[in-house]
N, C-alpha and C positions, 0 to 999 in steps of 0.2 A: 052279661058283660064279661070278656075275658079281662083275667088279666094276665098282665104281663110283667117277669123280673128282668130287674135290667141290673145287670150286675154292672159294678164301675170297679175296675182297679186302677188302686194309686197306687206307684212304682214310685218306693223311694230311693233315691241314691245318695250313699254312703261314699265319702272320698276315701276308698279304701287302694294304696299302695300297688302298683301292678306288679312288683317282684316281693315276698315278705322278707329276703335279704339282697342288700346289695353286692356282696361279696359272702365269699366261702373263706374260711381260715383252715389254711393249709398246715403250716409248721411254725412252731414255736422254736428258734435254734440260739444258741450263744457260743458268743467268739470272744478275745482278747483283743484289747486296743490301746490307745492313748487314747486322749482327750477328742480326738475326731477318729470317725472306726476308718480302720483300714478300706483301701480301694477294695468293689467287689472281687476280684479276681484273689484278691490277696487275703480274705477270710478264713480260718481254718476255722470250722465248727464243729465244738466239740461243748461235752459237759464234767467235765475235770480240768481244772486247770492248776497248777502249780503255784504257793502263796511267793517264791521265791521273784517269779516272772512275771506277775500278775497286776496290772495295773486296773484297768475299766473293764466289766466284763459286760458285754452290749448283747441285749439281746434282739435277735431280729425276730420281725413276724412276717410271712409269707402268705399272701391272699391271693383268690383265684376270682377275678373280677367277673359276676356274675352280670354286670352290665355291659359289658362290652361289644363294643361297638354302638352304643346304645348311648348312655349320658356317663358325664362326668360327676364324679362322688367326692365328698369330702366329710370326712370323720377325726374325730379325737378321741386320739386313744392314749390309756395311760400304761405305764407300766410301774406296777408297786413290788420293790426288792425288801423281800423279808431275809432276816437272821436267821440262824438254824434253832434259835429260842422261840422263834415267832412273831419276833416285835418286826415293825417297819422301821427296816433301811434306811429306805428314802423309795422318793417315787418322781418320777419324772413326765412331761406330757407332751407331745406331738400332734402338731392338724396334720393329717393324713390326706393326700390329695388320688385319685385315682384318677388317669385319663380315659376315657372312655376308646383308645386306640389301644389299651393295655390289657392281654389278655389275664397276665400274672402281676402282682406288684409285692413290694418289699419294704419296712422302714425299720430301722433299730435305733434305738435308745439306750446309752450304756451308764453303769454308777463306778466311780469308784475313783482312783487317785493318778496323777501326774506320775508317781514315781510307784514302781511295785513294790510290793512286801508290807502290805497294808490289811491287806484282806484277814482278817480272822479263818482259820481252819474250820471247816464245818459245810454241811450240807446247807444250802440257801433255795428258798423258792421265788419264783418271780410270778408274780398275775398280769393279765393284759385283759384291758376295758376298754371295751370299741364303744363310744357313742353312750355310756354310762351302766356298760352293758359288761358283768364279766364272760368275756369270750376264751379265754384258757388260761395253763398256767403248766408249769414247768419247772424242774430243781435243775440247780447244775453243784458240785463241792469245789473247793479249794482244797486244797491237800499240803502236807509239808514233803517237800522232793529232799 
């Protein structure tokens, strides 16, 4: 009597992600603003800013939408502004929307006051959490002019 193997495979499938990120993070940059950040075209981005002049300092983040053309994304991110001691600032948070027509996309989040000459002298760092996720971080100082 022969016998015979009969192999059976089971194939299982896993809901695993067809991109392992959504987006690429491009630049971390900070500008001067009031209470709502300047029109894009009106940005200066820099990381010194003057305690004299200096009201909100916003920082942007710049993504390189790896879905595009593809699906629309939405993410929260935060941004946490530490001291030059190390304590937290404050920290602010944003739903973050990407359309899937977009190849680049942009949002800033700024801390600080109505009127300048508030900021303390000192080197400060800002972190950025996409989705609970720390995704980068960046210094910018105030200085006395």
């Amino acid at each position: 009597m022969k016998r015979m193997l009969i192999v059976i495979s089971l194939i299982v499938i896993l809901p695993i992600p067809l991109f392992a990120e959504d987006f690429k993070l491009k630049t971390i940059r900070f500008f001067e603003g009031g209470y709502d950040p300047p029109e894009d075209s009106q940005r200066k981005f820099m990381v010194q800013f003057p305690k004299s002049t200096t009201r909100y300092v916003w920082c942007q983040i710049d993504v390189e939408n790896l879905l595009y053309n593809i699906g629309e994304q939405n993410h929260k991110v935060i941004w946490r502004f530490y001291n030059p001691d190390g304590t937290l600032r404050g920290e602010t948070n944003v739903d973050f929307q990407i359309k899937r027509e977009w190849f680049t996309a942009w949002i800033p989040s700024g801390w600080g006051w109505d009127h300048p000459g508030n900021w303390p002298v000192g080197t400060y760092r800002t972190e950025v959490w996409i989705d609970g996720k720390k995704s980068g971080e960046d210094i910018f100082t105030v200085y006395v002019n």
